[in-house]
Phi, psi and omega in degrees: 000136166295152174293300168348274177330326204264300177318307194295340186278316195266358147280306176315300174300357177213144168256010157218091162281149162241167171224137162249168209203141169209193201284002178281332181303325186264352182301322195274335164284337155125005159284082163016135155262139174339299197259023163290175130007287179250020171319175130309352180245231267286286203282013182047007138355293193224137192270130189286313208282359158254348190285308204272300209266190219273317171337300199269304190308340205258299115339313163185095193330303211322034153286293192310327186276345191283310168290347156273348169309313194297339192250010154287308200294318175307323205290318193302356179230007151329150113270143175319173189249130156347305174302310183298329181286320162296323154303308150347278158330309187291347180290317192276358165284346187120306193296002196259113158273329165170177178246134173255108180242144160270352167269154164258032197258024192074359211269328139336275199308299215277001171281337174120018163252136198258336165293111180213084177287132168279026204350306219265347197109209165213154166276004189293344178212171185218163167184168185274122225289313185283285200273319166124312166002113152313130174230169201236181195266015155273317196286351182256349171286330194276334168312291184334265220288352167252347199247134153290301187240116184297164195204153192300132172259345173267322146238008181089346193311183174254099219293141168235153166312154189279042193254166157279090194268172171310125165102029178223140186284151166298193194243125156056019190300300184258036151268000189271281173340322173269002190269305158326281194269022156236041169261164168258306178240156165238117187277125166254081148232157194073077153189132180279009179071016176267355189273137161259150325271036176313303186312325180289336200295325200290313176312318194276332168358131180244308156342179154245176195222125180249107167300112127260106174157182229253188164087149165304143192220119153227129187258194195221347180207211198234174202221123176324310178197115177226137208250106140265066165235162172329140193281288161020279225269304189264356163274307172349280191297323196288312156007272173271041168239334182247110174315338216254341198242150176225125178264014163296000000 
């Protein structure tokens, strides 16, 4: 039996599905992965330990604003992924319990799934470092693009993205935990399981558990199944084995 085939029967067989989601998922919508090929840790463009982390943001954003114009301007012609549409679907069929993602590009919400942890943040929002004041991701794209370093209109602060940086705890982890262990399958893909603790997510697992995706993987625990193929391409194929749901 294909793997394909053997996933799609553990979709059938299950209602309360989860996804943890890392950056493979989205390559194929044309978003880099950081330590990929055209990443920001290869090509050196941008240095992550001024961009990313919180220290250095906190002394002086403009690294960071420099790289987001660059990963707005990219954002503007994205689209979900197959993939992203397919988890989409099983939520609105029922079958979903929700996704727990390390990206921040949005493409879960906006393929149409509404159970959505953000471990890392999102870029759908900002606020102000002094006053606290919220900007939506349009009032903060006409900043980005007009302020080297956007700022509060109400105090002047220094406005930072809802995202997560290095030397900052994630978002919401033990709504993640509890979602993990009340799932029957878990989808792991585009993620090498190497980010602490995104990686810990794995421990609550009751269920079974599905690799999908290209790469060295280290898991903390054993795995139902794992697909090094292409994600696309192999949700495409889990896809057309169930008959009753159409994922187009």
């Amino acid at each position: 039996m294909e793997k394909s085939e053997i996933c799609a029967n553990f979709v059938r067989e299950s209602n309360k599905i989860v996804a943890l989601t890392g950056a493979g998922i989205s390559t194929a919508a044309g978003i880099p992965d950081f330590r990929g090929p055209q990443g920001i840790y290869t090509t050196h463009k941008y240095d992550p330990e001024k961009v990313f982390d919180i220290l250095h943001f906190s002394q002086d954003p403009a690294p960071f604003y420099d790289y987001a114009r660059d990963f707005l301007r990219l954002l503007e012609g994205i689209k979900p992924t197959f993939t992203h549409r397919f988890f989409a679907k099983l939520e609105e069929q029922g079958k979903m319990l929700g996704v727990i993602t390390q990206n921040i590009d949005g493409l879960h919400e906006k393929a149409g799934s509404h159970r959505v942890i953000n471990l890392h943040g999102s870029i759908k929002y900002a606020y102000c470092l002094d006053c606290g004041r919220y900007y939506d991701l349009e009032a903060m794209k006409e900043k980005i693009f007009k302020e080297k370093v956007p700022r509060c209109d109400t105090c002047g602060g220094i406005l930072k993205p809802d995202i997560v940086f290095f030397g900052e705890a994630v978002k919401d982890f033990n709504k993640a935990e509890e979602l993990v262990y009340s799932s029957d399958l878990m989808f792991v893909v585009g993620t090498s399981c190497k980010v602490y603790p995104a990686n810990m997510l794995l421990d609550f697992a009751r269920g079974k558990i599905v690799f999908v995706g290209k790469g060295d993987i280290r898991v903390p625990c054993s795995l139902n199944l794992i697909v090094s193929e292409d994600i696309d391409t192999f949700f495409r194929e889990v896809s057309g084995h169930i008959e009753d749901i159409s994922f187009e």
